[in-house]
MIMITOR-977976 format. One record per residue: residue number from 1; z, y, x of N, C-alpha, C in turn. Coordinates in steps of 0.05 Angstrom, whole numbers, plus 5000, padded with zeros to 4 digits. Last residue first. Layout:
<site><num>NUM</num><n_zz>Z</n_zz><n_yy>Y</n_yy><n_xx>X</n_xx><ca_zz>Z</ca_zz><ca_yy>Y</ca_yy><ca_xx>X</ca_xx><c_zz>Z</c_zz><c_yy>Y</c_yy><c_xx>X</c_xx></site>
...
This chain:
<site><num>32</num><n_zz>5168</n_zz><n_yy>5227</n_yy><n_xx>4795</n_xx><ca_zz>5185</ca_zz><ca_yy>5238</ca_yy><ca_xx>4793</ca_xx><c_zz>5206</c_zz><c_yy>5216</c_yy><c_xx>4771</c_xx></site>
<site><num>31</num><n_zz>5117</n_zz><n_yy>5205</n_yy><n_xx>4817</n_xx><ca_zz>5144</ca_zz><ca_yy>5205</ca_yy><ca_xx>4824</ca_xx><c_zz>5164</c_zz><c_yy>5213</c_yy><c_xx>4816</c_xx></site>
<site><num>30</num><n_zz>5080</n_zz><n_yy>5240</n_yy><n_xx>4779</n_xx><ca_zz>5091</ca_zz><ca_yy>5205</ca_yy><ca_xx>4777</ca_xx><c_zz>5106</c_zz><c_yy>5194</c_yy><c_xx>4789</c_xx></site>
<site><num>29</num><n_zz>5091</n_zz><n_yy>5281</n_yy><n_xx>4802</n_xx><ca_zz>5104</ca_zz><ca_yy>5286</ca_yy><ca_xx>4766</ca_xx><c_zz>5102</c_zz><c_yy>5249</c_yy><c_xx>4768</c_xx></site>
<site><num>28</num><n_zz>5061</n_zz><n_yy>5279</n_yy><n_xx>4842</n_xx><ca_zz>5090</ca_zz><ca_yy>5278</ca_yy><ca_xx>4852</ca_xx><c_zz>5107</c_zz><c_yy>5284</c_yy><c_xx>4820</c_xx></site>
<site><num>27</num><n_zz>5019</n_zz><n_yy>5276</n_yy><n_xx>4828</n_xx><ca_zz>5024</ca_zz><ca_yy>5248</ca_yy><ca_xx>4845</ca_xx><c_zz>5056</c_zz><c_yy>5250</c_yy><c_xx>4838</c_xx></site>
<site><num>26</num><n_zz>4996</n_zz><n_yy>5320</n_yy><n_xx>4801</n_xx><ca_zz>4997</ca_zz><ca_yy>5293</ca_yy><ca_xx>4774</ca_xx><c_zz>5016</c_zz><c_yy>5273</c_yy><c_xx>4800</c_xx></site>
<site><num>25</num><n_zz>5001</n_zz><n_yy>5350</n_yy><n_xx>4844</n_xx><ca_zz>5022</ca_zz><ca_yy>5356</ca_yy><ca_xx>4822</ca_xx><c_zz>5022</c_zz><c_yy>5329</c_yy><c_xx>4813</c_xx></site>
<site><num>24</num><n_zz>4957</n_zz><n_yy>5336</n_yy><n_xx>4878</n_xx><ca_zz>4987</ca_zz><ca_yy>5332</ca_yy><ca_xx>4887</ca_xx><c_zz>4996</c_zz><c_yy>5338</c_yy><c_xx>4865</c_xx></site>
<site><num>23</num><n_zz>4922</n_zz><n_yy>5342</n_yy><n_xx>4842</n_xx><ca_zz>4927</ca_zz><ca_yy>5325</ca_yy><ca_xx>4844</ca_xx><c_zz>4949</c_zz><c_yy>5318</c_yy><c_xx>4863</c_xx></site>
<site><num>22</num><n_zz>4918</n_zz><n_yy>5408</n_yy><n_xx>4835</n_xx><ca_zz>4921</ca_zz><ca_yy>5395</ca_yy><ca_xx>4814</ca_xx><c_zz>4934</c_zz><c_yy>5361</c_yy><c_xx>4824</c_xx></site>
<site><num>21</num><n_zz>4914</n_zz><n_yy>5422</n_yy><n_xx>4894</n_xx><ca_zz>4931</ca_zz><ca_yy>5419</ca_yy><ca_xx>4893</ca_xx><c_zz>4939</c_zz><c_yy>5406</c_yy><c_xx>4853</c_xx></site>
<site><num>20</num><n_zz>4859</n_zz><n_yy>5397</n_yy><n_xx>4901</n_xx><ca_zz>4875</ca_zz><ca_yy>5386</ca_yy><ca_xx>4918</ca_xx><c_zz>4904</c_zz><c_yy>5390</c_yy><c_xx>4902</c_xx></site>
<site><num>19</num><n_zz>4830</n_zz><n_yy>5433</n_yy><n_xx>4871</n_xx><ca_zz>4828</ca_zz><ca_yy>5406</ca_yy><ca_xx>4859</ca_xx><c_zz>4850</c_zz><c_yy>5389</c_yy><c_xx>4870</c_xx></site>
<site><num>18</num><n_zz>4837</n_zz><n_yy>5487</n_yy><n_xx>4905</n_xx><ca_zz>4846</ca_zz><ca_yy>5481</ca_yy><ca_xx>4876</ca_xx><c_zz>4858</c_zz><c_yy>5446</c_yy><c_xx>4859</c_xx></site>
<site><num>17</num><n_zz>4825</n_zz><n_yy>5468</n_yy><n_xx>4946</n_xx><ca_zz>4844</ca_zz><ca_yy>5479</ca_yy><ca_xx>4941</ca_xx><c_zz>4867</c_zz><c_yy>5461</c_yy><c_xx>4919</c_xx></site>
<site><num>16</num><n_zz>4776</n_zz><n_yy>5414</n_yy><n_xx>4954</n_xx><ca_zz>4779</ca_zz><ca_yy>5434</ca_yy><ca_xx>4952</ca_xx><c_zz>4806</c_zz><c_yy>5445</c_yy><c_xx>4943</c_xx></site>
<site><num>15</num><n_zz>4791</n_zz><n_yy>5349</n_yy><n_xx>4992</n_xx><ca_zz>4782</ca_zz><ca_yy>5370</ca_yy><ca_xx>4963</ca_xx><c_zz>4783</c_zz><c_yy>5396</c_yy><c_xx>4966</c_xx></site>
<site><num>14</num><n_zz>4813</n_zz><n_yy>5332</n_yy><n_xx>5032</n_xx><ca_zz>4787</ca_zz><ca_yy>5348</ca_yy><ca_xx>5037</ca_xx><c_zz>4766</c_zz><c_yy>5350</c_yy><c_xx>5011</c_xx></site>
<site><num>13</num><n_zz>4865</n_zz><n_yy>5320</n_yy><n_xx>5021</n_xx><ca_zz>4859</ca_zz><ca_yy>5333</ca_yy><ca_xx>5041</ca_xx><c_zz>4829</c_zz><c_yy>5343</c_yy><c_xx>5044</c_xx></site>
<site><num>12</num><n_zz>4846</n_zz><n_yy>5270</n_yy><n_xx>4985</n_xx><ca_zz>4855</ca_zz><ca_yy>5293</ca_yy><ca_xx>4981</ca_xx><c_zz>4856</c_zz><c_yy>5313</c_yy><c_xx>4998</c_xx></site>
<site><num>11</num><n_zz>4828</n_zz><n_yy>5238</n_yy><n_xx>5028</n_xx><ca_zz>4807</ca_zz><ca_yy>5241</ca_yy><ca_xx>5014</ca_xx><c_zz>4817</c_zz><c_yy>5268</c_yy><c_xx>4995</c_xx></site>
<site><num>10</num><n_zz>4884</n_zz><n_yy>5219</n_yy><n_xx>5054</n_xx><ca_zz>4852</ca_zz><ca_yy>5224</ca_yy><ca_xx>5075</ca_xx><c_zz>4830</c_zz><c_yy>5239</c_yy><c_xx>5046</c_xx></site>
<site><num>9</num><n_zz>4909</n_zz><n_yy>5205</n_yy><n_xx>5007</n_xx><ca_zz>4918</ca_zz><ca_yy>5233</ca_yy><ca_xx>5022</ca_xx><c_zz>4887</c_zz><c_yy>5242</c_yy><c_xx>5045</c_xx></site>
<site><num>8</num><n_zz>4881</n_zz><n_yy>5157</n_yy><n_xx>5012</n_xx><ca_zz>4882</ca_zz><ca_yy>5171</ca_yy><ca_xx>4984</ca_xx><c_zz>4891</c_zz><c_yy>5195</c_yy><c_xx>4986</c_xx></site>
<site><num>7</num><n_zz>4893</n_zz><n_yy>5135</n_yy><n_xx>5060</n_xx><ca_zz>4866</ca_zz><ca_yy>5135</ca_yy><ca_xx>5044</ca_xx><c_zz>4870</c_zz><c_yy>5156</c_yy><c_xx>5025</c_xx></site>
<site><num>6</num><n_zz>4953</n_zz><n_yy>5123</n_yy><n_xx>5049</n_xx><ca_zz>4940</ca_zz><ca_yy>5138</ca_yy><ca_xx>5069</ca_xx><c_zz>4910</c_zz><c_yy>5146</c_yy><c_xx>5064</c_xx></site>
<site><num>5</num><n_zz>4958</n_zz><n_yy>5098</n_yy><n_xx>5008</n_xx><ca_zz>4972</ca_zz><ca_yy>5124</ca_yy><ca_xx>5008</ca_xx><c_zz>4953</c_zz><c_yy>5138</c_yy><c_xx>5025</c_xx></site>
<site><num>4</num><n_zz>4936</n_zz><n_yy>5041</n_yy><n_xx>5036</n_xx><ca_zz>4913</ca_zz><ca_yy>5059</ca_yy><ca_xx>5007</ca_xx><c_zz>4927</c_zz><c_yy>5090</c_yy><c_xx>5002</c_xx></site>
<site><num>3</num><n_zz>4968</n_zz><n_yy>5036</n_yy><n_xx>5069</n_xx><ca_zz>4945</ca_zz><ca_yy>5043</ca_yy><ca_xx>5083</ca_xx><c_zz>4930</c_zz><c_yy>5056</c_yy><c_xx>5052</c_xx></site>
<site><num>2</num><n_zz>5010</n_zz><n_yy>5025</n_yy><n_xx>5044</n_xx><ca_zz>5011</ca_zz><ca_yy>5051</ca_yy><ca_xx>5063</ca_xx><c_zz>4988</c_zz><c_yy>5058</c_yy><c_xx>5067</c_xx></site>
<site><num>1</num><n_zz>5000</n_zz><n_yy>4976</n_yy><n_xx>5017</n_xx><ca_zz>5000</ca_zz><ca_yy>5000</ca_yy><ca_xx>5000</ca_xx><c_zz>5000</c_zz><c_yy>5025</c_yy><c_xx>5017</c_xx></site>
């Protein structure tokens, strides 16, 4: 699973701002 976190941060990291930071929100509201 580290390695698909890792992938999945690799591919966020090179969205755009905006799109980047919509999808850190939805990650860390499913952590929560």
């Amino acid at each position: 699973t580290c390695e698909m976190v890792q992938a999945m941060w690799g591919k966020v990291l090179k969205l755009p701002e905006q799109k980047a930071a919509r999808v850190i929100r939805m990650a860390v509201t499913e952590l929560d």
